[in-house]
C-alpha positions in Angstrom: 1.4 2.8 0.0 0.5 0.2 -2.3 -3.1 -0.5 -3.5 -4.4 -3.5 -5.2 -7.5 -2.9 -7.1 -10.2 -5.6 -8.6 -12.3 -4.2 -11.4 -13.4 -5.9 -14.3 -14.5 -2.1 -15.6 -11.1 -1.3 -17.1 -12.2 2.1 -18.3 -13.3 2.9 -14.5 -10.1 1.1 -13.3 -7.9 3.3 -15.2 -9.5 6.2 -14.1 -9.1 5.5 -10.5 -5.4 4.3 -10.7 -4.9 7.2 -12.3 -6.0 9.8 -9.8 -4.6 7.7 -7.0 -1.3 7.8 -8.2 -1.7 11.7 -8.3 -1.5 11.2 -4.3 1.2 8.7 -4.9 0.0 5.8 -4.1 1.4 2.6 -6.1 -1.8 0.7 -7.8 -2.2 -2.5 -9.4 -5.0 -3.7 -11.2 -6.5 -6.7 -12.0 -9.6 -7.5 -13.8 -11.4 -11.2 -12.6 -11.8 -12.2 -9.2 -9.8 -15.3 -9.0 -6.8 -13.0 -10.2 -7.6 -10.5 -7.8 -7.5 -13.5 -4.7 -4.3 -14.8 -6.0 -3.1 -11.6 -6.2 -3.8 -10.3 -2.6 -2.5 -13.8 -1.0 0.8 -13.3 -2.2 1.2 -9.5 -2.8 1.6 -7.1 0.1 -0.8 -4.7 -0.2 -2.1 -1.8 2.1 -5.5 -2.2 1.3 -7.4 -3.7 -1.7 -10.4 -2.2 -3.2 -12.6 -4.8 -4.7 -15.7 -5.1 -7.1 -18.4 -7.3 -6.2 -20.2 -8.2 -10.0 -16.3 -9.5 -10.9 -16.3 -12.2 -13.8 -14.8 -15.8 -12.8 -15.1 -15.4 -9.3 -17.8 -12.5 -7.2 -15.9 -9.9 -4.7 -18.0 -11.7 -1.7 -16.9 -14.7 -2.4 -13.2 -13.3 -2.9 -13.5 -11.6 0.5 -14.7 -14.2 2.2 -12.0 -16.7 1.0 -9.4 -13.8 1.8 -10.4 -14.2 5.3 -10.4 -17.6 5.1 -7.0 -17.6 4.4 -5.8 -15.0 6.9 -5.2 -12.5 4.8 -6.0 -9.4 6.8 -5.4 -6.5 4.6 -8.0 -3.8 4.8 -11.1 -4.3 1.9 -12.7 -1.8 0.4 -15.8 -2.8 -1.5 -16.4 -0.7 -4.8 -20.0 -1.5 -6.3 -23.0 -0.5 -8.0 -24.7 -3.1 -5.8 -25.8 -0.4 -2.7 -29.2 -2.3 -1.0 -28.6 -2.7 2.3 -28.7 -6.6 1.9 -25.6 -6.1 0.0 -23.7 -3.8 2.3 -24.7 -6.3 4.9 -23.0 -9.3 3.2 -20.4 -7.3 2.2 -19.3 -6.7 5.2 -20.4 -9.9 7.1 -18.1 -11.7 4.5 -15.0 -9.7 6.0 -15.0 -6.1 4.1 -14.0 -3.3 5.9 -15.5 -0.8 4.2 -18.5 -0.4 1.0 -18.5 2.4 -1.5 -21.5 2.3 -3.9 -20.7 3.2 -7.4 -21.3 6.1 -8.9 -18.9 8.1 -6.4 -16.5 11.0 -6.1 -13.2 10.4 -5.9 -12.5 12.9 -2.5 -14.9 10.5 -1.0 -12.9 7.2 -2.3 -9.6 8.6 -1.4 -11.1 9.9 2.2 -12.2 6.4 2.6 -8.4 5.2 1.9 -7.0 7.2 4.5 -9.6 6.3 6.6 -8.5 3.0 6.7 -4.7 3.5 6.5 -5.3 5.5 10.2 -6.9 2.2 11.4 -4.5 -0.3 13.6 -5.5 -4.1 12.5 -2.5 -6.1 11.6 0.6 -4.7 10.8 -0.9 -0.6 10.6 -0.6 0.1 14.4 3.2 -0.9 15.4 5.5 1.5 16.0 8.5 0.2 13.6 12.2 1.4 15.3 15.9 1.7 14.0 18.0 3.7 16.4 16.7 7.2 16.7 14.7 6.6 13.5 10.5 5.4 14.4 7.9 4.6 12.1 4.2 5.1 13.9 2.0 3.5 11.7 -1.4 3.7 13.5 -1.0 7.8 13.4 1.3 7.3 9.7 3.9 9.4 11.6 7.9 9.5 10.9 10.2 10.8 13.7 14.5 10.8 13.3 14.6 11.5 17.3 12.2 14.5 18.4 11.8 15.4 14.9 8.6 14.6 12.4 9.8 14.3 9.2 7.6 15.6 6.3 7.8 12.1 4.0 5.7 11.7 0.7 4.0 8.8 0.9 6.4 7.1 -1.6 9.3 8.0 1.1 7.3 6.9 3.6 6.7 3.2 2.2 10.2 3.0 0.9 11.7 3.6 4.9 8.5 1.4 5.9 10.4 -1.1 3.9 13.8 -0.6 4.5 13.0 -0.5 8.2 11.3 -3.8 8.5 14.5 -5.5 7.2 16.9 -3.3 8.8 20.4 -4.6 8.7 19.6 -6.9 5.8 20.8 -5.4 2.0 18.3 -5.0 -0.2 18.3 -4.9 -3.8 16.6 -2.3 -6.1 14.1 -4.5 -7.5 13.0 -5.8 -4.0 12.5 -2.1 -3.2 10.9 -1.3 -6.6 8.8 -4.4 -6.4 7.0 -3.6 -2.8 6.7 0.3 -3.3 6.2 1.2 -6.9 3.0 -1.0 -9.3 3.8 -3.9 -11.0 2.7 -1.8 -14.3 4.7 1.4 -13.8 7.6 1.3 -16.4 9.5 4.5 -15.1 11.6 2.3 -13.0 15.6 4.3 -14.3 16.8 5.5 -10.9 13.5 6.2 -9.2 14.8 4.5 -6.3 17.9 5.8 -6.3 15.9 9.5 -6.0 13.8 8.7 -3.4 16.8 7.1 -1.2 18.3 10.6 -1.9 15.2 12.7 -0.5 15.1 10.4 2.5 19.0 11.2 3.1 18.0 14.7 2.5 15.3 14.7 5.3 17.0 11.9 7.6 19.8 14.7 7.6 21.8 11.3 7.0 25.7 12.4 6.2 28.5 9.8 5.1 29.5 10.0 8.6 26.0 8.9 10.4 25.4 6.7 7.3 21.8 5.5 8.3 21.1 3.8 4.6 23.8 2.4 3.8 24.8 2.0 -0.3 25.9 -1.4 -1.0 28.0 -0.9 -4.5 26.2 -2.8 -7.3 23.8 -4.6 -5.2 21.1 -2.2 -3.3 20.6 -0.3 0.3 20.5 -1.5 4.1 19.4 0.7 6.7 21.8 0.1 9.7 20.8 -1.5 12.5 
């Protein structure tokens, strides 16, 4: 799952991307608001955890354009600002949820699942590929009658490879949705994590549900 986070407070930043990516999550940061709302039009994210007191442009205002411009991805406001007047207009202007700074991060991370369980836009389709299905209001994985145990990076990676099934994609393309923009550990990652999913998919060379393209990427067969 793939988190963008808005934060001018790159001490605080760093120390949240870094404990979510203990529960493998992929984070980007960003550190203005008017970054952030570029950021979150074009990016796909999963949800985006925002600051309101953001330099260049506020998190209301950022939210509120968001929706403006259909962008539905789940908001999490992350502030010091907790009056109830602010929670209010935080979530009037479109947030899902408000955290008020300072807070653990159990209860952060609770609140991400939270909102990865909910079913707006894309997160309560059922995604399917043959006896493969992808239940993403529950976050479930089934090959047939069988859940599959997925980390969360195999889970975004057949997310992925499952919405454009029957089409090649490259490594980059996969490395570019599922991993953060910042993390330089690229090597084979992908490689590895197509390899686990084979492992649990229980996909031989003769069922050959991802499909290697030599020298260009994977497709998951139609």
């Amino acid at each position: 799952m793939r988190i963008l986070l808005v934060e001018d407070n790159r001490k605080l930043a760093g120390y949240i991307r870094k404990a979510l990516k203990k529960e493998s999550y992929a984070v980007d940061c960003v550190f203005d608001g008017a970054a952030g709302e570029e950021r979150a039009a074009f990016g796909e994210y999963d949800i985006i955890v925002l600051d309101v007191m953001l330099p260049v442009k506020d998190g209301f205002t950022v939210c509120r354009d968001l929706r403006g411009k259909n962008v539905n991805t789940p908001i999490l406001m992350l502030t010091a600002r907790g009056e109830l007047d602010d929670r209010v207009e935080g979530l009037d202007c479109g947030a899902d949820d408000y955290l008020v700074k300072p807070f653990q991060l159990r209860e952060l991370s609770a609140r991400l699942r939270a909102l990865l369980r909910r079913p707006p836009a894309k997160k309560g389709e059922v995604l399917r590929a043959g006896a493969l299905s992808l239940d993403n209001g529950c976050h479930i994985a089934r090959n047939g009658d069988d859940e599959l145990r997925l980390t969360l990076k195999e889970y975004a990676v057949l997310d992925f490879l499952m919405r454009n099934k029957g089409l090649i994609l490259t490594r980059d393309q996969i490395y570019s949705h599922c991993w953060e923009w910042a993390d330089n550990s690229y090597s084979n990652v992908v490689d590895a994590v197509i390899k686990q999913l084979r492992q649990k998919l229980n996909d031989s060379k003769k069922q050959n549900i991802i499909k290697t393209v030599r020298g260009v990427g994977f497709k998951l067969q139609a």
